[in-house]
C-alpha positions, 0 to 999 in steps of 0.5 A, a space after each residue: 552010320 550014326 555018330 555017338 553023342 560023345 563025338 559029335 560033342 567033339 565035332 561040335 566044339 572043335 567047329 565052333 573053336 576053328 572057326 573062332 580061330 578063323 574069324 579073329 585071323 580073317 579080321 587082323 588080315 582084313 580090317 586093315 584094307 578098309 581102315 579099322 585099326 583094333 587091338 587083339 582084345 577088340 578081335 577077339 571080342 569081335 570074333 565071339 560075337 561072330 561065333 555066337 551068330 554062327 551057332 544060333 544059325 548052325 542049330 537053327 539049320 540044323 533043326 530046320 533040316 531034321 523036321 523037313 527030314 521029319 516031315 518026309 519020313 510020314 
């Protein structure tokens, strides 16, 4: 089953946008236990920097993935 490019630009933005949500809510519950005191600004800013990672590692992934996948198909 193919996914159309429309959807998967869908599905893309909807991970990296759940898992900013996710980052900024898991640091307001978690800094607190080990005495990091931030404002919201600062969460967010801090959450930005974790999604940027965790797109350069989900494309890395994902190309990687695609050209073993390649390699097979020979």
């Amino acid at each position: 089953m193919n996914q159309s490019r429309a959807m998967s630009l869908v599905e893309a933005a909807t991970n990296v946008v759940v898992g900013y949500v996710l980052a900024v809510a898991t640091q307001i519950v978690v800094f607190p236990w080990f005495g990091i005191e931030t404002g919201l600004a600062e969460h967010m800013t801090i959450g930005l920097a974790f999604v940027g990672v965790s797109l350069v590692r989900g494309y890395l992934l994902r190309r990687l993935f695609e050209a073993s996948r390649l390699r097979g198909d020979q």
